[in-house]
RODOTOR-588841 format. One record per residue: z negated, y, x of N, C-alpha, C, CB in turn. Coordinates in steps of 0.1 Angstrom, whole numbers, plus 2048, in hexadecimal, padded with zeros to 3 digits. Glycine has a CB too. Layout:
<sites>
ZYXZYXZYXZYX;...
</sites>
This chain:
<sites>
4DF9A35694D19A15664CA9995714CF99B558;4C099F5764B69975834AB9975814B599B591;4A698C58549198E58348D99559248497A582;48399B5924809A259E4819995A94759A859F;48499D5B548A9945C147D98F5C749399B5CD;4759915C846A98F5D045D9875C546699E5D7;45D98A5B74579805AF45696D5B545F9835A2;45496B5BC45595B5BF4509575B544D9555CB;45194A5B04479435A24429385A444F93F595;4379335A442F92A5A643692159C41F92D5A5;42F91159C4389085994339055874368FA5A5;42790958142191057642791B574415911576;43091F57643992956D449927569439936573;44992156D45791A56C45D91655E45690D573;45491455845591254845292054244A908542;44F92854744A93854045494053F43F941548;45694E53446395453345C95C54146995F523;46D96054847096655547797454F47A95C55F;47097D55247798955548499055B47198D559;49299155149899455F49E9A955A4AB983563;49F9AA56249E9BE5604B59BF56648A9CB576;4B69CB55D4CB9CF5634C39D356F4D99DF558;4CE9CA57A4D49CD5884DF9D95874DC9C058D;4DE9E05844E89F05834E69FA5894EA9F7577;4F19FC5934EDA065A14F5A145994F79FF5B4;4F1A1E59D4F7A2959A4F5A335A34F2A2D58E;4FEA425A6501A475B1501A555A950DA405BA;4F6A5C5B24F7A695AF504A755B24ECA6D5B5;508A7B5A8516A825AE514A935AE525A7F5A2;504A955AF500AA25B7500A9E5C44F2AA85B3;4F3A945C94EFA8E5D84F5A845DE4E2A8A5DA;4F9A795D8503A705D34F6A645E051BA755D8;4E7A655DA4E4A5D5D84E5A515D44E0A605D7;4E2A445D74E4A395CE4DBA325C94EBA305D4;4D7A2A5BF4C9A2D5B94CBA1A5AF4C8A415AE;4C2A1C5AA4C0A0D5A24B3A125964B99FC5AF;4B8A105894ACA1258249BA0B5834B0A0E576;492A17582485A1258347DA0B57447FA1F587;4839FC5734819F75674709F056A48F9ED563;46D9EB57245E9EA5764579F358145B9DD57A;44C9F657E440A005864419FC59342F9FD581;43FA0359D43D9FF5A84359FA5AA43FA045AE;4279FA5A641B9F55A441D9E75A44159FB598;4239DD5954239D859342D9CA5A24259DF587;4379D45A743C9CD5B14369CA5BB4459D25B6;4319D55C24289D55D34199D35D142A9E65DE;4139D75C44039D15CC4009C65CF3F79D35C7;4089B75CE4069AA5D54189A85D63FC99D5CB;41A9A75E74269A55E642899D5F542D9B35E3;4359935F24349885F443A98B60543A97E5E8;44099660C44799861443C99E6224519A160C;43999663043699463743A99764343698D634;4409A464C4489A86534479A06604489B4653;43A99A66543B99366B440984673436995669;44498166644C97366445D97366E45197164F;46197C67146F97B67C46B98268547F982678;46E97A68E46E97E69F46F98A69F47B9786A9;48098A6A04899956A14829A069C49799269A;47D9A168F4799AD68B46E9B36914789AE67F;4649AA6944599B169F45B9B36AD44B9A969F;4689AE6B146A9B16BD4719BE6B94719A66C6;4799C36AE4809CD6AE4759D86AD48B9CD6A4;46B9D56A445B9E66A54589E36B24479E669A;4519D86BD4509DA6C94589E86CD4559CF6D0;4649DF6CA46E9EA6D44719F96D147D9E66D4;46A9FA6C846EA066BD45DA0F6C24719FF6A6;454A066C1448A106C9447A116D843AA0B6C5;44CA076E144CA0E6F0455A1D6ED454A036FD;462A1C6E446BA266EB463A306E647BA276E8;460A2F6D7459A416D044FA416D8452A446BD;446A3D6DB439A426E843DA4C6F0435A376F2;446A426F944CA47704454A5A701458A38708;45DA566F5462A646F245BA6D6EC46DA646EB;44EA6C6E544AA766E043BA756E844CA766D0;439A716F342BA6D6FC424A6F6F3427A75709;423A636E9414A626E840DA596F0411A5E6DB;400A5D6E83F4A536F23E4A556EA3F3A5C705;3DAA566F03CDA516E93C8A5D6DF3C1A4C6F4;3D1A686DF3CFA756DC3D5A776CD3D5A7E6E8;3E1A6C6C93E9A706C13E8A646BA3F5A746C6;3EEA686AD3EEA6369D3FAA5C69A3EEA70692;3FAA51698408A4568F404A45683409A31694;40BA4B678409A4766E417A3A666407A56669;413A33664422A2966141EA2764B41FA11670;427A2E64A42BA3163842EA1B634444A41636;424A1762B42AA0D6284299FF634438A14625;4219FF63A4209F964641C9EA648417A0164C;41C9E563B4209D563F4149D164342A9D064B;4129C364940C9BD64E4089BD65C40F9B764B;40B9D16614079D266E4119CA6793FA9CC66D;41A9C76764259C367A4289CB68B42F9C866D;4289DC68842B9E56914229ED6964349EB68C;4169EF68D40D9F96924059EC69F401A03682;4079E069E3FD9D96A34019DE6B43FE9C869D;40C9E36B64149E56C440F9F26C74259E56C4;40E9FC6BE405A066C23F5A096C7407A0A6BA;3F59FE6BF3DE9F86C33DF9F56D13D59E56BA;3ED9ED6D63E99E96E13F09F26EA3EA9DB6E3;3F09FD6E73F7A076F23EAA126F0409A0F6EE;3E6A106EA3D5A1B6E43DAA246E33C8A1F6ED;3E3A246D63E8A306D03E2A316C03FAA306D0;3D7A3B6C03D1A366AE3DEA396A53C1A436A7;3DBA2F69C3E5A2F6913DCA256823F5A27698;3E4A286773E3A296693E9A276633E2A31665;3EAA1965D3F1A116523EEA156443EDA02653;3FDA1A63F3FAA2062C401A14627403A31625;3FCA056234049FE6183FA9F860B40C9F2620;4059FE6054039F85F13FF9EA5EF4149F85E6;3FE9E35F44029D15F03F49CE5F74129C75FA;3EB9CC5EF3DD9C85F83DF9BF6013D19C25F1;3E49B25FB3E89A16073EE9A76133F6993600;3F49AD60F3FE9B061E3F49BA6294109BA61A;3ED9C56203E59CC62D3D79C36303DE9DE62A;3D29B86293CB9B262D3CC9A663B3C99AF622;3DA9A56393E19A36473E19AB6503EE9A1645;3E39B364F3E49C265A3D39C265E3EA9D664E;3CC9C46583BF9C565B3BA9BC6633BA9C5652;3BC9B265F3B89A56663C19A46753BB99865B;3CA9AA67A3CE9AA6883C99B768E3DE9A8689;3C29BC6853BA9CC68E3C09D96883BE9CF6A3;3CA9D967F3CB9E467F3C79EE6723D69E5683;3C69F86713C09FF6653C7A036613B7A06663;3C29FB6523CEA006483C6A0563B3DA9F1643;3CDA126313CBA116263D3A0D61C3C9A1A624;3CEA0660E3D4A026073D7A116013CD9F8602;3E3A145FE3E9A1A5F23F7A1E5F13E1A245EE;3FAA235E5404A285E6408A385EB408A265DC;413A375F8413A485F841DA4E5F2413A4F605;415A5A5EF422A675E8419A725EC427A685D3;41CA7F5E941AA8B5E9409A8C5E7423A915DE;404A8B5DD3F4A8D5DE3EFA825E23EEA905D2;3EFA775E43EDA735F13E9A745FE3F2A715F2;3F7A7D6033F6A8160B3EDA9060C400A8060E;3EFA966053E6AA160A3D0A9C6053EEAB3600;3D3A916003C2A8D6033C2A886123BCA7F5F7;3CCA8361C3CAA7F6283CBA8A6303D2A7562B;3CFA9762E3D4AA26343C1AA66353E2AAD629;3BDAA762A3B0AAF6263A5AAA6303AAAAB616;3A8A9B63139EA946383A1A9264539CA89632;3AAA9C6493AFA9F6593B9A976603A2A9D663;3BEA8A6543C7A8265C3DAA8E65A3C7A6D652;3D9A906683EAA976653EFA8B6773ECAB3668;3FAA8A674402A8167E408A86685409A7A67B;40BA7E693417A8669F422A7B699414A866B6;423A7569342AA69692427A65683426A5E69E;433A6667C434A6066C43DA5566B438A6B661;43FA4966844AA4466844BA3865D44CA3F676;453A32659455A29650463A2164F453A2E644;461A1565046CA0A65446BA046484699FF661;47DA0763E480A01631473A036264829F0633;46AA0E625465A1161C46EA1B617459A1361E;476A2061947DA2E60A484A2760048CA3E610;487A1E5FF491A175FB488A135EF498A0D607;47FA105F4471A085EC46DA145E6463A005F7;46BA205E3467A2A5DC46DA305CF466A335E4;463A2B5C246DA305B846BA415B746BA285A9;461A465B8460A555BA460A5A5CB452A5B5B2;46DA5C5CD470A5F5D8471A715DC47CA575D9;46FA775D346CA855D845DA865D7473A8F5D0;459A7D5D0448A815D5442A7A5E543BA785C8;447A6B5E4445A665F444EA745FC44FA545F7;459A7760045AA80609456A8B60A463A8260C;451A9160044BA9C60043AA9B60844CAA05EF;437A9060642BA8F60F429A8C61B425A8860C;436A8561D438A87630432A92635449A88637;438AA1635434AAC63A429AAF63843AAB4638;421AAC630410AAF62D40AAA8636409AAA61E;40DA9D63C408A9764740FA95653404A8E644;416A9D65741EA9E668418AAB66B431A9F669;414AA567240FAB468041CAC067E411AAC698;41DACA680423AD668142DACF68941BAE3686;429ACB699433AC86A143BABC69F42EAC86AD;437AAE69743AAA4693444A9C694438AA668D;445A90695450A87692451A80688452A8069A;459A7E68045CA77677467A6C67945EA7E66F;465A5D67746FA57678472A4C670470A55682;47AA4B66B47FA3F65F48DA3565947EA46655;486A2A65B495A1F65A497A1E64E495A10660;4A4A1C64D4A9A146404B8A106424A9A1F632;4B7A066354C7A006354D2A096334CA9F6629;4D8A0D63D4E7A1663F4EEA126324F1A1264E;4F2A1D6274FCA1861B508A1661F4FDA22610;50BA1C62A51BA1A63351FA1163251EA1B640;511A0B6395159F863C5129EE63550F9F2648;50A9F462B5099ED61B5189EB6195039F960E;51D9F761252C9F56105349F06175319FE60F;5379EF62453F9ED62D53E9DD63153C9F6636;52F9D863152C9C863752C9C36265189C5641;52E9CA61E52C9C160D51E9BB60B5379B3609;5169C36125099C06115019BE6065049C8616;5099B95F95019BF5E84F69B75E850A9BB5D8;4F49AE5F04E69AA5EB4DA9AF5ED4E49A05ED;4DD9B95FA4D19C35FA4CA9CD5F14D29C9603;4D39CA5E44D29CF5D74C89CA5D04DD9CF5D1;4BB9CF5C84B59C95C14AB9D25BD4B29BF5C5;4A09D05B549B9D95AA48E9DF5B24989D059B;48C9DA5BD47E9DC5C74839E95D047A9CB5D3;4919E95D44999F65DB49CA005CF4A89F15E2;496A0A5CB497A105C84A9A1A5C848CA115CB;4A6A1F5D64AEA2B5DB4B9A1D5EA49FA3D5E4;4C4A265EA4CFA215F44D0A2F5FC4DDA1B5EE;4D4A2E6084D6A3C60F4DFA3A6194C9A42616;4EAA486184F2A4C6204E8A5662B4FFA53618;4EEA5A6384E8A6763F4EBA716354EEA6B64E;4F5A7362D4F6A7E6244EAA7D61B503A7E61B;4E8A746134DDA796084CEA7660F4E0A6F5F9;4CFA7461A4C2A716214BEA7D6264C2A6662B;4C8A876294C9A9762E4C0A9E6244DBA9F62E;4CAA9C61A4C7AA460C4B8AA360C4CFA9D5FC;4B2A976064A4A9660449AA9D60B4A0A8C606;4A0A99618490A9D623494AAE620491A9663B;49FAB56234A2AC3620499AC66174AEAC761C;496AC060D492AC7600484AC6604497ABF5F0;47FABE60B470AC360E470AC5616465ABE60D;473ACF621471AD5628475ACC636465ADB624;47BABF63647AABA64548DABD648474AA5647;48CABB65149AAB965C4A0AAF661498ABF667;4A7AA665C4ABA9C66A4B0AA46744B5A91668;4ACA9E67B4B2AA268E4BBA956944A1AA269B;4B8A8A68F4BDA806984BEA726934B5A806A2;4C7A6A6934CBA5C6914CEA536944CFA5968C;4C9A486954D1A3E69D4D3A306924C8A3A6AD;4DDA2F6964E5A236914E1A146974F4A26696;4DAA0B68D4D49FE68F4D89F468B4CA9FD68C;4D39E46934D99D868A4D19D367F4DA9CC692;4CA9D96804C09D16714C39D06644B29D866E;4BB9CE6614C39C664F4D29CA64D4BA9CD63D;4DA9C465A4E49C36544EA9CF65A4E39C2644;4E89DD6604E69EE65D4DE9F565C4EA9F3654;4D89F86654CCA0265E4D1A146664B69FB665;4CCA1A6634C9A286674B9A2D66A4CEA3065B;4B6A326754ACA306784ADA4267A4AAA24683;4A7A4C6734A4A5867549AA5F67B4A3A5B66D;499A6D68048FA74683492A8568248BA6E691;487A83678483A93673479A99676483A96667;479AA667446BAAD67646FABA669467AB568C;45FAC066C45DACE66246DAD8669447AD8667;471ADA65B480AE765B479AEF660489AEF64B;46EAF8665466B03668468AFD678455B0465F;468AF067B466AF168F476AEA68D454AE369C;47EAEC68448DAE3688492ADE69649AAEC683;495AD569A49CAD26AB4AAACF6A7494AC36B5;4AEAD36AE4BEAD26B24C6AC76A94C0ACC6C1;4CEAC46A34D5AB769F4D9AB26AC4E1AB9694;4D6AA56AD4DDA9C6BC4EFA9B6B74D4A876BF;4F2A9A6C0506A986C150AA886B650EA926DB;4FBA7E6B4501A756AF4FDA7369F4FFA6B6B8;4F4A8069E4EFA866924FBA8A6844E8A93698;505A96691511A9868C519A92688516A9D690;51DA88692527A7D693528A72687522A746A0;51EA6E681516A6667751DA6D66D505A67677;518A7B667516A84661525A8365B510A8F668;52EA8B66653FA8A665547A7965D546A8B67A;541A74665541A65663544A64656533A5F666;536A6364D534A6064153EA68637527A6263F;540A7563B547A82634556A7B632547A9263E;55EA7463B56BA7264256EA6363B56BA73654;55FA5E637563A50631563A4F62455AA44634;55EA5C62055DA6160F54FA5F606568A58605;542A5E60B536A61606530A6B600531A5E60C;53CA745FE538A7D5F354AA7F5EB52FA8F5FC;54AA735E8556A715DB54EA655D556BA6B5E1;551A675C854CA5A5BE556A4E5BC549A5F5AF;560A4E5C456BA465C4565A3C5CF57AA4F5C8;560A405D8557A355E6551A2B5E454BA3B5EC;547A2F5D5540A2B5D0541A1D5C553CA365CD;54CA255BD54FA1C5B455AA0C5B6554A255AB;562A105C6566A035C75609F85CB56DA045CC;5509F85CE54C9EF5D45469E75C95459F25E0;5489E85BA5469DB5B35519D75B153F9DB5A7;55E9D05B35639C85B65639C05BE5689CA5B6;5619C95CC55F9C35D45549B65D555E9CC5DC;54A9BD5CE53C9B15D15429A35C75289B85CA;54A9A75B854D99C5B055A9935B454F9A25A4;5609965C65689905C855F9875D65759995CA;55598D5DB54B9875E054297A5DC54498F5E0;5429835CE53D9765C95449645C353797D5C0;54F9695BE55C95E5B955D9565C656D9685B4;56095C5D45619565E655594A5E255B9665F6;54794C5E553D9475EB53D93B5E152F9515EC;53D93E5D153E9365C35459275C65489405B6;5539325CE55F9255CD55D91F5DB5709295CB;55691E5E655391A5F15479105EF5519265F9;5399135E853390B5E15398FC5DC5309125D9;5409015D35458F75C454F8ED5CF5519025B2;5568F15D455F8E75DF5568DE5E75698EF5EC;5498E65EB53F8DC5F55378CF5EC5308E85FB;5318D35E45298CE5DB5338C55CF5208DC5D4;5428C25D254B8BE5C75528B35D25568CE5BF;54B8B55DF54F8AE5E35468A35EF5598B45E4;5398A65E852F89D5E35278A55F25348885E1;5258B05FA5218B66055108BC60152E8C360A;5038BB60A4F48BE6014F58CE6074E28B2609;4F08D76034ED8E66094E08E86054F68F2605;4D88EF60F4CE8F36094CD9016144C18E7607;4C290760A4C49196114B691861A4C392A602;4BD9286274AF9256304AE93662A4B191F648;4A193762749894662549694361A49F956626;49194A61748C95560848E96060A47D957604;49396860C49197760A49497E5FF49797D611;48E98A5FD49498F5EF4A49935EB48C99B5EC;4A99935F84BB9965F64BE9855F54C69A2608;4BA97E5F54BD9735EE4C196F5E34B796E5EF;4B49755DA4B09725CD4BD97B5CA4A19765C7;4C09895CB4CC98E5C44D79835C84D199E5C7;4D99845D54E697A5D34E896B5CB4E99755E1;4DD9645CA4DD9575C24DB9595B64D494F5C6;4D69615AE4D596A5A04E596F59E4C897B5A2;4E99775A84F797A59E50297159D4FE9885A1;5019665AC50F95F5AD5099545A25149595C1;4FF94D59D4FC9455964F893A59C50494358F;4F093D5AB4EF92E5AF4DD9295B14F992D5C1;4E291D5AC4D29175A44D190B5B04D290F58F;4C69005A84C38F25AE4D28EC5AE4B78E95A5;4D98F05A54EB8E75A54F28EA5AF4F78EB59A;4F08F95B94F68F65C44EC8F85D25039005C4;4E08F95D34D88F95D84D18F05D94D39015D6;4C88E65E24BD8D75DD4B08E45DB4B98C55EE;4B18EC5E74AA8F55EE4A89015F34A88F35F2;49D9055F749990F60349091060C497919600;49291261548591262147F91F62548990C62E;47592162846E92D62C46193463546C930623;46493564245B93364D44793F64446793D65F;44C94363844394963543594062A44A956630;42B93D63142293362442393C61840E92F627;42494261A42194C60942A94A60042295C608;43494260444294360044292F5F744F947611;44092760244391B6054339165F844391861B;43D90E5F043A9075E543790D5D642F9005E9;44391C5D94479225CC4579205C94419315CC;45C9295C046A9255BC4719345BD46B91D5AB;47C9355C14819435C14849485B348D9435C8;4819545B04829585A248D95C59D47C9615A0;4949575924A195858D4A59465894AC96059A;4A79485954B09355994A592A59C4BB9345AA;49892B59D49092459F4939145AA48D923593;4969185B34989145BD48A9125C44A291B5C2;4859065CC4799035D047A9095DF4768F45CF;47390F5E54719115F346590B5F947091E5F6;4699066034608FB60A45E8FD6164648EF60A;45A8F961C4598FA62F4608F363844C8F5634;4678FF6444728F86464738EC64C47A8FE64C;4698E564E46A8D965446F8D064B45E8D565A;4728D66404778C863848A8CC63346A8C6625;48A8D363E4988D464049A8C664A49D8E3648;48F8BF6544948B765B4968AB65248D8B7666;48A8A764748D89E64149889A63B48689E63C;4A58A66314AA8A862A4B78A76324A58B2623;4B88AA63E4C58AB6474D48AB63B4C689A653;4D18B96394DD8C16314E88C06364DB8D0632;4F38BF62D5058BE6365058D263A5198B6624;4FD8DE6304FE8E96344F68EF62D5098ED634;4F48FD6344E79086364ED91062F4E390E646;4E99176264EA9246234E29306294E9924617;4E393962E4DA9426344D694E62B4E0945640;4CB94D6274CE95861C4C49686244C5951608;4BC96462E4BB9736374C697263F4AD975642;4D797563B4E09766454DD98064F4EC97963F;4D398C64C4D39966594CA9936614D19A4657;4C79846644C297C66D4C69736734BC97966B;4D297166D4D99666724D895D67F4E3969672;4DB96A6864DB9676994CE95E69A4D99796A6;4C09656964B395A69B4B59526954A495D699;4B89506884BA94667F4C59356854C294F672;4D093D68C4D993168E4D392E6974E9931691;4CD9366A04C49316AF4B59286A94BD9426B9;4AF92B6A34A692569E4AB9136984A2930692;4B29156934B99086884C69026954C3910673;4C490669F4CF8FC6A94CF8EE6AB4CE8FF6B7;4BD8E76A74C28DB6A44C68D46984BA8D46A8;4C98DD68C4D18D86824DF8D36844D08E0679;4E28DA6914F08D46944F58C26974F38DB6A2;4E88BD69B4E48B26A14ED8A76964D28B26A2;4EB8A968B4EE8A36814F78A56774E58A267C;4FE8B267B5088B66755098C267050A8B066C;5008CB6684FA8D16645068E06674EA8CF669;50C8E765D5128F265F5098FB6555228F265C;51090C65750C91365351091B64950991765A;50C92564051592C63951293863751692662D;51594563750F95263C51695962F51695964E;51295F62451796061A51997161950F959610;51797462451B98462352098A63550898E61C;52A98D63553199962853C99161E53D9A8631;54098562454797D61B54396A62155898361C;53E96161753E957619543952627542952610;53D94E63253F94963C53B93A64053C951644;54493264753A92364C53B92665853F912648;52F92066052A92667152C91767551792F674;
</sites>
């Protein structure tokens, strides 16, 4: 049982009943999708939501890098259409404005496109799916370029979102889309990227399946560091299909040879996470038993699952810190843990860090190098409890 990960709580709720919804993953054994019950609206999650894509380096340097190359490979220029599914706070299209490539922000969460707006770029508020999209089709917006970074994951009707892709890609089109690799879910013991806001998990197998069913193709994939794993795809309309690339296949075999279409794959990795969890529990209780302060650096929502299921509150935590204001002088939901601003990590000079955006780590230890000054170690709780 978890309260939604991204609910933060102001310090007037703290006394109020908290919601918490079953954490229970389940795996399709037609598509052998992986999925999480839709126990709240999506509505209810994203139209004010607390997540900020701008807040890590790393990740806006990674869309930088992600719009010189698509430009460059599909030449666009002042002629052609970005449409970005789910688009944040302008995070990535803002790299396109300044290459004078028009483009078009679709996100649900007003706060967050009101961010987007305010750095120049245009955004609509809403949610997309299927009619949706063909009211943007009507009104002449079709795209050379569709893309979406960790929005499928976020979709609880996910044959209506992909089914609208193709209502708005140009005939000739590109389609391209990231998400957390389930390979390396499984493989890194990634469970905390588990939670009730991710709808869907995806192999290249069941990510095939989908887009097939409305009519797209992958052609091509590449294999990324981000959260941890990501898979970064590109499809177009089955009617102009292009070639599968050699590392398309390769992937493909891959997944087949590691057993992602046996239900046996599947089912051993809840032990695994409950032996994950017993590690970090008993690594804690030795620190804190032997009188050591920890307090955690992030907020993120794969936090909240990890501190929600291992059980860890203000008793093994003082804190958290969080480079995001939106965040800083609420409590994390579940464990109610205070997040504050990290400058009061200097006041507090911790004996150790928990890192709870581990798939940041690298800026993170670089960032916090003068916590060494004073002693200050680290603790990396995935794929298994580490001290840095």
């Amino acid at each position: 049982m978890s309260p939604l990960c991204e609910s933060y709580l102001p310090a007037d709720a703290l006394d109020k009943r908290e919601n918490f919804y079953p954490l229970h993953v389940k795996v399709c054994q037609a598509c052998f999708l992986v999925q999480v019950g839709e126990y709240v609206q999506a509505e209810e999650i994203f139209t004010e939501y607390a997540y900020f894509s701008s807040f890590s380096t790393a990740w806006l340097k990674h869309a930088e890098e992600y719009v010189n190359m698509i430009s460059e490979r599909l030449t666009l220029g002042p002629q052609s259409l970005v449409v970005e599914l789910a688009s944040n706070d302008g995070y990535l299209l803002q790299y396109f404005n300044k290459r004078g490539i028009p483009s078009l922000g679709i996100e649900p969460a007003a706060n967050v496109a009101k961010a987007a707006r305010e750095r120049g770029v245009e955004t609509e508020v809403a949610f997309f799916g299927a009619e949706y999209a063909r009211e943007l089709r009507a009104s002449g917006r079709r795209a050379d370029l569709v893309l979406g970074n960790n929005v499928l994951a976020q979709v609880p009707d996910l044959n209506s979102f992909v089914a609208g892709i193709p209502e708005i890609l140009k005939p000739e089109g590109t389609a391209t889309f990231e998400f957390p690799h389930l390979m390396t879910l499984f493989e890194g013991n990634q469970f905390d990227t588990i939670y009730h806001e991710h709808f869907c998990y995806f192999s290249l197998l069941s990510i095939e399946a989908i887009f097939a069913h409305h009519g797209l193709t992958v052609f091509d994939v590449e294999e990324l560091w981000t959260h941890g794993g990501s898979l970064r795809i590109y499809a177009c309309h089955s009617a102009a299909a292009r070639p599968a690339t050699a590392r398309l296949v390769e992937l493909r075999e891959r997944e087949e040879k590691k057993g992602y279409r046996k239900l046996e794959t599947y089912t051993r990795f809840e032990e695994q996470v409950r032996e994950t969890k017993r590690r970090l529990l008993k690594l804690l209780v030795e620190l804190k038993s032997s009188g050591k302060t920890i307090v955690g650096y992030g907020a993120p929502g794969k936090g909240n699952t990890l501190l929600n299921y291992c059980g860890i509150r203000t008793d093994f935590l003082d804190f958290t810190v969080d480079r995001n204001p939106y965040k800083q002088g609420k409590f994390l939901p579940g464990t109610h843990i205070p997040i504050l601003e990290p400058a009061r990590l200097d006041a507090a000079r911790p004996d150790y860090i928990l890192i709870l955006p581990w798939n940041f780590k690298d800026e993170i230890l670089a960032q916090l190098a003068y916590a060494r000054d004073w002693g200050a170690r680290f603790i990396v709780p995935v794929p298994e409890a580490t001290v840095v």
